[in-house]
N, C-alpha and C positions, 0 to 999 in steps of 0.2 A: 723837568718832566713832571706830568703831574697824571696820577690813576685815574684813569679809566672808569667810573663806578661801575659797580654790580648790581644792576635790580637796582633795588629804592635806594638800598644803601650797602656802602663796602665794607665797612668793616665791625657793623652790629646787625645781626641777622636776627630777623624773626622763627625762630624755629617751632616747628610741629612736633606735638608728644607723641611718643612712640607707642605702634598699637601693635601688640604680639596677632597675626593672622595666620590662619594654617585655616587646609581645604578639611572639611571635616567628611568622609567617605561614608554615605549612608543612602538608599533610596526615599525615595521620597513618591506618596500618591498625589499625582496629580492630575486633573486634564487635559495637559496639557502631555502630548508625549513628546520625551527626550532618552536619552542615552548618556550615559557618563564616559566620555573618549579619556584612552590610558595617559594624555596629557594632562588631566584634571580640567579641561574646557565644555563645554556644553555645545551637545550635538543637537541639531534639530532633524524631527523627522516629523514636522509639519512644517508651515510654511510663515512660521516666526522668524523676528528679526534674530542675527548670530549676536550675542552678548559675550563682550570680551572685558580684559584688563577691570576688573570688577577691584575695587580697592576700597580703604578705609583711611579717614584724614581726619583726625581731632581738631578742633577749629579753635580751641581754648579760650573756651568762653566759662570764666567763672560761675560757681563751679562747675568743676569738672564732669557735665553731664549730657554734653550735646557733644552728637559726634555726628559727621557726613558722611555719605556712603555714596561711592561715585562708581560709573562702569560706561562704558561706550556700546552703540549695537553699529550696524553696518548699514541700517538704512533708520531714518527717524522713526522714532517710535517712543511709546507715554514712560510715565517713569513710577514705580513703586515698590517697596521695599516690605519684606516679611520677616520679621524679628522677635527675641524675645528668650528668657533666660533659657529654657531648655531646649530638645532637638524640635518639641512641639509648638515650639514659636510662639502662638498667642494674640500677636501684633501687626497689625496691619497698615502702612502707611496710606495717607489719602490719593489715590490714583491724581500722577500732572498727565491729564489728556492733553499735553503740549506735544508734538511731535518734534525732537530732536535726535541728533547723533550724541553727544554727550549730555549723560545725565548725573545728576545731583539731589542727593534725598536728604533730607536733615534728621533724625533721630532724637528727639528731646525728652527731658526728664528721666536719661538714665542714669541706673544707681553707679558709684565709684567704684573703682578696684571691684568687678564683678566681669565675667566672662556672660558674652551675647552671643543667639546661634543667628545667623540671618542668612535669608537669600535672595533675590533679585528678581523683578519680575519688567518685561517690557513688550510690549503689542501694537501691532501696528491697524490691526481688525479684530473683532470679537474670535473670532476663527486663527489667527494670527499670531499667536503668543506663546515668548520662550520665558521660562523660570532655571535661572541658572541652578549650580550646586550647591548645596550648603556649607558656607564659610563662618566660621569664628571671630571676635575682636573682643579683646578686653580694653574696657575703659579706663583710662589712665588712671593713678593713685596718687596720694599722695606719699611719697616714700618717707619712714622711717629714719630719724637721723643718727647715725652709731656713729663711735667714737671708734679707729682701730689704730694701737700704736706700733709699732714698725722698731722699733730698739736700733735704734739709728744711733751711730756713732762718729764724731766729727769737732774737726777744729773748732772750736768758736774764738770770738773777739775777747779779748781781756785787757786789749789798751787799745782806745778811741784815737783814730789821725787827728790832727790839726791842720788847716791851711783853708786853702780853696778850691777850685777845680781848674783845669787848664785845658784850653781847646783841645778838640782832640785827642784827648788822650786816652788810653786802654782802661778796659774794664781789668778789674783785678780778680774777678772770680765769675764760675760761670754754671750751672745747673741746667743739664739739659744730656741729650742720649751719651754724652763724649764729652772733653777737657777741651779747651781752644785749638782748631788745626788739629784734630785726632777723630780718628771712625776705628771701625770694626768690619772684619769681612762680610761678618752673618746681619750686624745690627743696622735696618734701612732708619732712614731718616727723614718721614715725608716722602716715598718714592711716588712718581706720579707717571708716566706713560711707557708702556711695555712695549717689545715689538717680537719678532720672529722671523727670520727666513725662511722657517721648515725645519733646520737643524741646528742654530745656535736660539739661545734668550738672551734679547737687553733689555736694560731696566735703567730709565731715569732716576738716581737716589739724589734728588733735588737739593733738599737742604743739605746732604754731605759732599755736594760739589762735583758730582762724579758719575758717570755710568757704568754698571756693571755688566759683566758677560759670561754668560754659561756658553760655554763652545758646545755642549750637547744639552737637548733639554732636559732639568731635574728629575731623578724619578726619587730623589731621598727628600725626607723632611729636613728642611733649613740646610739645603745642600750650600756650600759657597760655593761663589765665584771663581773662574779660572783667570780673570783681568778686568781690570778698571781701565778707564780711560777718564783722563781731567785729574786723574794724581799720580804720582808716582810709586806709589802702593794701594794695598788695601787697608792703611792704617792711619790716612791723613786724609784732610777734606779740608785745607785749603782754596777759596775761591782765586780767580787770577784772568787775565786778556792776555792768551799765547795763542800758538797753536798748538800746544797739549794742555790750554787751563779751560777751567770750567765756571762760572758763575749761576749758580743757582739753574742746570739744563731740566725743561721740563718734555721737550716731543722727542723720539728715539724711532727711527725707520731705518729699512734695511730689506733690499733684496734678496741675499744671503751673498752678495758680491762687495757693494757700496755699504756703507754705515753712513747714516746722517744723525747730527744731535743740534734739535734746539736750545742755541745756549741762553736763554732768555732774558736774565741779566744785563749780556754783553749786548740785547739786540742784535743775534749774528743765528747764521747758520752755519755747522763748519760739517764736513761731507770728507770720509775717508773714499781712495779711490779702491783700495782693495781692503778687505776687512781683517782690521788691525790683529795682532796677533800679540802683542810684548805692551808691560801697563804701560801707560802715561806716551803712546805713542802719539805721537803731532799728525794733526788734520790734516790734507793736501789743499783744500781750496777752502774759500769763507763766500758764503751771500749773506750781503747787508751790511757788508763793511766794506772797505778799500784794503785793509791788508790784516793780521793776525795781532795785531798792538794797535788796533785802532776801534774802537766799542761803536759801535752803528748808530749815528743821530742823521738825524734831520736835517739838511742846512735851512737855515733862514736867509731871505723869504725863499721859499721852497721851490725846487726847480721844476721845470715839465717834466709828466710824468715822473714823478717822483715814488709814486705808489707801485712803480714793476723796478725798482730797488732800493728801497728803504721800508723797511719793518720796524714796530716796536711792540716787545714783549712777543716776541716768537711763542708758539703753544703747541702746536702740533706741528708734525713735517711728514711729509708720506713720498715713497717712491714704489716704483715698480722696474727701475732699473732704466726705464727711460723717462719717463717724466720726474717730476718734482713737485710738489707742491706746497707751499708755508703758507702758515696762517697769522696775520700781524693780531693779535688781541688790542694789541693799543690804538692804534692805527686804522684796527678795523677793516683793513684790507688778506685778499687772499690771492697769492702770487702763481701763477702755473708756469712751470717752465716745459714746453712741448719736450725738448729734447734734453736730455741728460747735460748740466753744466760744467764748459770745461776751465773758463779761466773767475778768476776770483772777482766778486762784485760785479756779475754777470746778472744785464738784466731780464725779467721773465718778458716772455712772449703775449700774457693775458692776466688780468689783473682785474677780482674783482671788487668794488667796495659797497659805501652806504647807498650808492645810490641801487644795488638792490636788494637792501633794507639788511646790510652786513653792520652789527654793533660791534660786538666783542667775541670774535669768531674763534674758541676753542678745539675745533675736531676737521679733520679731513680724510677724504678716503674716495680712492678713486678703484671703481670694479672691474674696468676692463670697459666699460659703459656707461656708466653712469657716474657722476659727480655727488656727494654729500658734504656738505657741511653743517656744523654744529654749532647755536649761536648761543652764548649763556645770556647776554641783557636780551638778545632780541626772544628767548624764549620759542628757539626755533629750530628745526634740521630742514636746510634749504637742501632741493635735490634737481639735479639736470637731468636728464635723459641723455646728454650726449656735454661730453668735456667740451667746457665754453670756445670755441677759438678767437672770441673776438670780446676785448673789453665788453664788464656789465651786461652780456647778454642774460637776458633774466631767464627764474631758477623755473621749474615745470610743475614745481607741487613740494609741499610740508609733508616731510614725514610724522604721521599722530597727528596730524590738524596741528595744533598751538592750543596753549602754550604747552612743551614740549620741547626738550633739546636733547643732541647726543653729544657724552664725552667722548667715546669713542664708537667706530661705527666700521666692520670687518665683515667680510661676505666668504661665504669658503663651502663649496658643490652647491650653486646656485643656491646657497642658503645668505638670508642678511640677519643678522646682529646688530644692535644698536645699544649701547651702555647710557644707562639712565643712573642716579646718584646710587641707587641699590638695586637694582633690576637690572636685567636685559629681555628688550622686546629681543623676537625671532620669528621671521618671516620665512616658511620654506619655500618661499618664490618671491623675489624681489618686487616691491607692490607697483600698482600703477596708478594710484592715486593715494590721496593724503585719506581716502574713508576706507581702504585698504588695512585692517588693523592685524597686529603678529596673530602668529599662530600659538605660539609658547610667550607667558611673560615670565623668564626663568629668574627665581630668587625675590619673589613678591610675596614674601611671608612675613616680616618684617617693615611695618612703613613707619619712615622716620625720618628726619631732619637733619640734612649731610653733618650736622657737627656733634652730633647725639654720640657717643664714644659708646657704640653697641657692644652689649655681648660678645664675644668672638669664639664663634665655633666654625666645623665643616661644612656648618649647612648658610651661615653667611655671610653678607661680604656689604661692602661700604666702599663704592668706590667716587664718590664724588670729588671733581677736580681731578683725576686720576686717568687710568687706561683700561684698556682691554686689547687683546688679540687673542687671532684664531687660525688652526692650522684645522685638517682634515681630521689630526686625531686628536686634539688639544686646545684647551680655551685656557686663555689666561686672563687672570684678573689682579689687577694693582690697585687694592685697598690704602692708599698712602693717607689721607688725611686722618683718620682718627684706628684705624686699624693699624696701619706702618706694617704691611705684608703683603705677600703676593700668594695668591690660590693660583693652583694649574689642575685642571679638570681634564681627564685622560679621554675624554671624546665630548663632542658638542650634547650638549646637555638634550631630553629631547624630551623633559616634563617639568614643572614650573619648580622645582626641591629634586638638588641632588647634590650629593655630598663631595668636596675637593678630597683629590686623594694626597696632594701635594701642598705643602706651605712653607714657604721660603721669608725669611727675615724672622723668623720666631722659633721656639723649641718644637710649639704644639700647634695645636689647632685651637687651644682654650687661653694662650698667653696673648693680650695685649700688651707689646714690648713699653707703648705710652705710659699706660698705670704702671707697670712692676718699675720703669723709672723714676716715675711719680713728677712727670714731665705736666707745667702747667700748659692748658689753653685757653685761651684768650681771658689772661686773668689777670687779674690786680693783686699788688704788693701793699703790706703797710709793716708801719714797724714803729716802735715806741723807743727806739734807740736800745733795746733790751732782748726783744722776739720779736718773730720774723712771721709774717702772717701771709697766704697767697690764698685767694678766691679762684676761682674757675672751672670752668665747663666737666672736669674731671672731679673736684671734689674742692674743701677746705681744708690747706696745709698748713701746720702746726709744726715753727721750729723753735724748741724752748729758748733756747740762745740764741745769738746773732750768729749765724756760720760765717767762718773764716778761713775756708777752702770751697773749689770747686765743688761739684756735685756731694755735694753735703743731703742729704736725702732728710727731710722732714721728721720730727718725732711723732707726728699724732698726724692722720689722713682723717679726715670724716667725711662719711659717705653718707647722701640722700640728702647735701647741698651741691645745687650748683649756679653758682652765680658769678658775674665779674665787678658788684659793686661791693667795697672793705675799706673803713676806718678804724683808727684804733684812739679811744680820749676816754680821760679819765682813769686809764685801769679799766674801760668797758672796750669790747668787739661789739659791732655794727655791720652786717652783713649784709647783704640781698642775696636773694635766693629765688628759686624757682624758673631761672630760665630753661631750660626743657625738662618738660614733662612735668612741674608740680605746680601747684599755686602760687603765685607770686606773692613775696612778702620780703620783710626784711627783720635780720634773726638780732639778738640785743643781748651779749652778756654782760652781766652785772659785772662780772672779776674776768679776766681773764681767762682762757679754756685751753690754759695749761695741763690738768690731767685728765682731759675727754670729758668734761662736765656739760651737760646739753644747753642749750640758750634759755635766758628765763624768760623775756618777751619775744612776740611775735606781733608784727604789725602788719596789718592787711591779711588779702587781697582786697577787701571791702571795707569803708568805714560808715560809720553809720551820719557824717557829714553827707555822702552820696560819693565823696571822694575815691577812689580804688587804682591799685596798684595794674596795668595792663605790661609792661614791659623797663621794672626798676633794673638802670646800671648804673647808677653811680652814688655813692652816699660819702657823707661827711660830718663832722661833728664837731661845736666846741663849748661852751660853757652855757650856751644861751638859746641855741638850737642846732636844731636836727635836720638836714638837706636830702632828698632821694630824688635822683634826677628822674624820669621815666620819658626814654627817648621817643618811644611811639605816642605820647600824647604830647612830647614839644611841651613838659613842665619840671618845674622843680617844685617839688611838695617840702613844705616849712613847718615843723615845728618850734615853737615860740617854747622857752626854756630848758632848751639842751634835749639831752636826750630823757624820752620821756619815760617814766616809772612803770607804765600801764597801758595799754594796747591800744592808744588813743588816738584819733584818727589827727591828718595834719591840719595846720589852724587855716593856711592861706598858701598858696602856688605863684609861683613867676612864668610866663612863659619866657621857654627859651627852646629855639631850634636845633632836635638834635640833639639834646644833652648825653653827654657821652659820662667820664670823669669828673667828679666834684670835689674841689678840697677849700677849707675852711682854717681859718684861726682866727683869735678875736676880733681881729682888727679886719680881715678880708674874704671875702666868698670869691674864689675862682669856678669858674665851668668852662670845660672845653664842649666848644658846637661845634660837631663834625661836619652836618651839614651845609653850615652855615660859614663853614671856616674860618671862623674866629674864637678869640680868645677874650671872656667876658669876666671883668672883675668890679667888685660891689665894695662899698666902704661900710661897715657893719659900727654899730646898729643899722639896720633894714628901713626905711621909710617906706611904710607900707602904700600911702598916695601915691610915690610914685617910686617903682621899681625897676627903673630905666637904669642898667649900668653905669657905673661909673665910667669904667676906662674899655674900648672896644678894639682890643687889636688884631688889625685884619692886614693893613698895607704899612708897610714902615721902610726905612731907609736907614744904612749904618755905612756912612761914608757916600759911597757914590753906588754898594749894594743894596738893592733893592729885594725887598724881605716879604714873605708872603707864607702863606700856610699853604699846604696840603692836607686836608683831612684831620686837624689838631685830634688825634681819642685824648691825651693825660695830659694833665695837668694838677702841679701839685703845689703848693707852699708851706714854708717855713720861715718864722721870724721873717726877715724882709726883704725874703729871697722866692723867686718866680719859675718855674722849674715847668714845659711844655711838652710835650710829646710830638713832633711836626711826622706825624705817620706818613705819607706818601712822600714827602722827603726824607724820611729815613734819617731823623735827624735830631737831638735834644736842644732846645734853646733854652738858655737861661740867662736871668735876667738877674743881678749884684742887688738890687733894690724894688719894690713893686711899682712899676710902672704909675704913671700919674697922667700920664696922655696918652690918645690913639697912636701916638706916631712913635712912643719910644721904643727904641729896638734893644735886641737882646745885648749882650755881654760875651755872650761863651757857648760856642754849640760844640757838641760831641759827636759822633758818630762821621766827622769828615775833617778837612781841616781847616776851614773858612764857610764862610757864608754863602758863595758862590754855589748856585746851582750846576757847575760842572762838576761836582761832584756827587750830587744828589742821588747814586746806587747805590742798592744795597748790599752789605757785604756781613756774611757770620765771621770777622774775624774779633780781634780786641777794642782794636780802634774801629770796628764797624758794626752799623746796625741794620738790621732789616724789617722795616715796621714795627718800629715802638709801638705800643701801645698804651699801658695805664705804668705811672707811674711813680713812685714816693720817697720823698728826700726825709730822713729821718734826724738829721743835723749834723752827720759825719758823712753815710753811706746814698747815694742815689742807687736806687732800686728800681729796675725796666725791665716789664715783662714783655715780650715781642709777640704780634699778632698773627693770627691767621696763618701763614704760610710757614713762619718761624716759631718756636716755641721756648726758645730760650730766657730762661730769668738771669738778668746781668746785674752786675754790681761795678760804681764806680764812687772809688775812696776819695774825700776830697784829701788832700797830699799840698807838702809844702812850695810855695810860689816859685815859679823858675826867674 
């Protein structure tokens, strides 16, 4: 099976710095007359265009002093912007007598870490013209880097294994929310789509294998659970293919009769007929499989119609007691079944796919009339007027125009909701065209970059990849990706800022369960054989010793880095930093940053070769130079004599597609190309005429299996051993010696128990992984931090030869 990409790319994102926005409540003299409506929207009471969804997007552009300012109106009209430090502005952008429905203003040469007042202006005739409210945006900083230590107390290693590694085999220790096969009532893990009858709440808690169920909805902070389903308690998370197991379920619907959970892992849907009551009770039926031990594939060569019963990667399920609907994400198909299903691998009655223009179809939702779908590559909410009856009958209009998509999408007293990564538009009348814009953008105070680990308070929420539902008197929202909690708002929100009264999977409303774990994301490991180092989107982890136990928790956290590229040579750390929200650079300790000591160099974002840092992840180092990949310019930047003394820019660049992970020792330059899904290694010294690879492994064969990458992110070496990251196979290759041709294949994978891609799922248990991502063999312990969806840092001890 191979992923599906996201946008440009799956598993290294470009993210946007986060802008603090709030409505600032003031009048304003103008010629123009308007009214301030109790939504905080702008009323016209001339015959201007309605200006809406007015927002602010840092576009990071070194330095940090260009910011965009975008807003839509309802009929085209010019575009210009009033700004400036105080409420009296000062600043005036050049009128675009362009007439459009979306606009876009650019804002240049402003100062950093400073607060801006602006407002909006759009006309369609001299006579004709709305000037929105006045709204706030601070321009991004650069953050301070502090040292904070946490008195962390924990095994460490005092005698190093001997041997080798043996396929398959279990990790020996594991840092992440719980132990192997363990949860917590109250503590989510990744939860991703909520649902509601009216009187029960379910919750996908994805990476702990499991859905959960409130028989009445919460009205307590961090209420538990009355039952799980997919374990047999509310203490294990366990993945499994039964009819009571779970793999990785991310879509949860429910009439308040039927239960449905997409198990996405298994490629299946499994559908209680009455709604279960006792944990770990077994499903009645399966779509997408043949029976309840059988994981949903595809047969080759694929049969007619095959797209109205076979899914891959289920995302969403929606019922209303008599229909059904799933959404394949892999697959890219969306299945309707008119009538409620009654025998198992029943297939649907209408089916729709790419051919009208379905990528990677996330969200469904059917109102009683009208059809939505939510598309994440196609950057879309495709919407019917009337539930298709007949294959690919095409959609009647985009919700928002494009690009635009919904994660989840709930209508409740002719009102529509649509969930954006932190927002939800809100329509109080279902629209009739895509220039039809909400009335309410509720929760657009904060714009940011789904994997930005925001703040966590009452007033916001992060629900990207995630859910929403809504009853008459109750909106829910499942913040799983970087928040890991669910808000329940005790009536439909009905102004753009309002406060959750409810939060489930946390103590508080200010606790991020991620940080207080100290849970990395999408980060990199290195280790000197001594201490234990983790980069990532949360911060830089500092573990004085090697731990040797489970959840061993970090001695030293530094905040105001956040990057996924770390090496450790010489007794120096070598960093990158700045993936959201700061300057790009890469940080350089002299000694190691054992007692909080701050970095002594800094390289980049600019050098004065003309060279500059745009998006570094991956660095390496060994006696003779210094490697930073940067994947959106497709180079690796070189310095010539290790790592350098002094803030010097790089001597010369490789291109290479993609650069994800780098690692180095004197003898070999490894980089994994994700894009390019291969695995690239260089014999060092570098001949700078010509910097064509050495060895390119892409296609290989070991026996009569046939070897291939999926989206390589890590790769790592040591002495004269080859260590891969195979991320969409969910799977480690390694190689006993550094490869010398394109065609040699690995030795030893981990995370399955052969080569065969029939086993290519993922799985959180010992012997399973789920999207490797970066990772570092320290010459006893392989160290894997898992990406995106998972978050888990594994350890696997090489141990004596069977």
């Amino acid at each position: 099976m191979s992923i599906r990409r996201d946008r440009k790319v799956n598993l290294i994102f470009v993210l946007l710095i986060t802008l603090a926005v709030s409505v600032c409540m003031r009048s304003f003299a103008d010629t123009t007359s308007y009214v301030s409506g109790d939504d905080n929207t702008t009323t016209r009471l001339s015959s201007g265009p309605v200006i809406g969804n007015v927002e602010v997007v840092d576009m990071i552009i070194e330095p940090l002093s260009t910011v965009t300012v975008g807003w839509e109106t309802d009929v085209p009209a010019s575009s210009q912007v009033e700004y400036g430090k105080t409420p009296d502005y000062g600043f005036n952008t050049t009128i675009d007598k362009r007439l459009t429905l979306r606009h876009q203003v650019q804002l240049n040469d402003l100062e950093t870490d400073m607060v801006y007042f602006f407002r909006v202006k759009s006309s369609t005739t001299a006579e004709g013209k709305t000037v929105s409210e006045c709204y706030t945006f601070t321009t991004a900083h650069q953050e301070k880097i502090s040292a904070n230590f946490t008195n962390s107390t924990y095994q460490s290693v005092t005698e190093k294994p001997s041997g080798w590694f043996n396929a398959g085999q279990d990790a020996d220790i594991v840092i992440d929310m719980d132990d192997f096969g363990k949860a917590s009532p109250t503590l989510f893990n990744h939860p991703m789509k909520v649902a509601t009858g009216g009187e029960r709440l379910v919750l996908a808690d994805s990476s702990n294998n499991r859905v959960l169920i409130w028989n009445s909805i919460p009205t307590q902070i961090n209420q538990p659970p009355d039952l799980v389903i997919g374990q047999k308690d509310l203490y294990s998370n366990q993945p499994g293919l039964a009819a009571d197991k779970l793999n990785w379920p991310v879509g949860v619907a429910t009439d308040g009769k039927h239960l449905l959970v997409a198990d996405t892992e298994n490629n299946r849907v499994l559908i209680w007929n009455e709604f279960p009551t006792q944990n770990g009770a077994p499903a009645d039926l399966v779509l997408g499989a043949p029976d309840f031990t059988t994981m949903g594939k595809i047969p080759l060569p694929r049969p007619n119609n095959w797209e109205k019963k076979y899914f891959r990667w289920p995302w969403d399920v929606f019922t209303d007691g008599t229909r059904v609907i799933i959404t394949g994400t892999g697959t890219g198909n969306v299945l309707i079944w008119n009538n409620f299903p009654t025998k198992n691998f029943q297939p649907a009655n209408v089916v729709l796919t790419e051919e009208v223009g379905l990528e990677t179809p996330r969200c469904a939702y059917f109102d009683g009339q009208h059809l939505l779908i939510g598309d994440y590559n196609a950057e879309k909410t495709f919407v019917w007027n009337e539930l298709p009856q007949g294959d690919n009958e095409p959609y009647d209009f985009i919700l928002w125009g494009e690009p635009n998509f919904a994660w989840a999408v709930s209508a409740v007293d002719g009102k529509l909701l649509a969930l954006a990564d932190n927002y939800i538009s809100i329509w109080n009348e279902f629209p009739a065209s895509e220039t039809d814009m909400p009335d309410i953008v509720f929760g657009k105070v904060d714009i940011g970059g789904p994997l930005r680990p925001r703040a966590v308070t009452a007033a916001s929420f992060e629900a990207g990849h995630a859910g929403m539902a809504a009853t008459a008197d109750h909106l829910f929202i499942s913040c799983g990706y970087t928040q890991n909690r669910v808000l329940i708002y005790n009536e439909i929100p009905s102004s753009n800022i309002r406060l959750a009264d409810v939060v489930l999977g946390a103590p508080d409303f200010e606790t991020n369960t991620l940080e207080e774990n100290y849970i990395q994301h999408m980060g990199t490991p290195c280790s000197d054989g001594e201490h234990l180092f983790v980069n990532s989107l949360i911060g830089l982890y500092v573990w004085r010793k090697l731990p040797d136990e489970s959840l061993a928790r970090p001695d030293i956290v530094y905040s105001g880095t956040t990057g996924t590229g770390i090496d450790v040579h010489a007794n120096k750390l070598i960093a990158t930093t700045g993936i959201v929200g700061m300057q790009r650079k890469v940080l350089i300790w002299n000694e190691l940053p054992l007692q909080g000591e701050m970095p002594d160099i800094e390289l980049g974002p600019r050098f004065d070769n003309g060279m500059q840092f745009i998006f570094p992840t991956g660095v390496a180092a060994n006696d003779n130079y210094l490697f930073v990949g940067d994947s959106l310019q497709n180079k690796v930047f070189v310095w010539e004599g290790g790592v350098p003394e002094t803030a010097s820019g790089p001597d010369f660049a490789i291109d290479v597609q993609g650069p994800c992970q780098v690692s180095a020792t004197e003898e070999y330059l490894a980089i994994a190309s994700l894009d390019g899904n291969v695995i690239l290694i260089w014999n060092l010294p570098l001949d700078k005429k010509n910097l064509s690879p050495d060895v390119q492994l892409k296609d290989m064969k070991k026996n009569k299996t046939e070897i291939r990458f999926n989206l390589p992110q890590g790769v790592s070496i040591k002495g004269s051993h080859l260590f891969v990251a195979d991320t969409g196979f969910h799977r480690i290759l390694i190689w006993n010696k550094i490869p010398t041709s394109d065609q040699t294949p690995p030795d030893i994978v981990l995370g399955q128990e052969d080569f065969e891609l029939e086993d290519a799922f993922p799985h959180t248990t010992r012997d399973g992984l789920f999207l490797p991502g970066n990772i570092y063999f320290d010459g006893s312990y392989l160290w894997v931090a898992e990406a995106k969806f998972s978050d888990r840092l594994l350890r696997f001890k090489i141990t004596e030869q069977e």
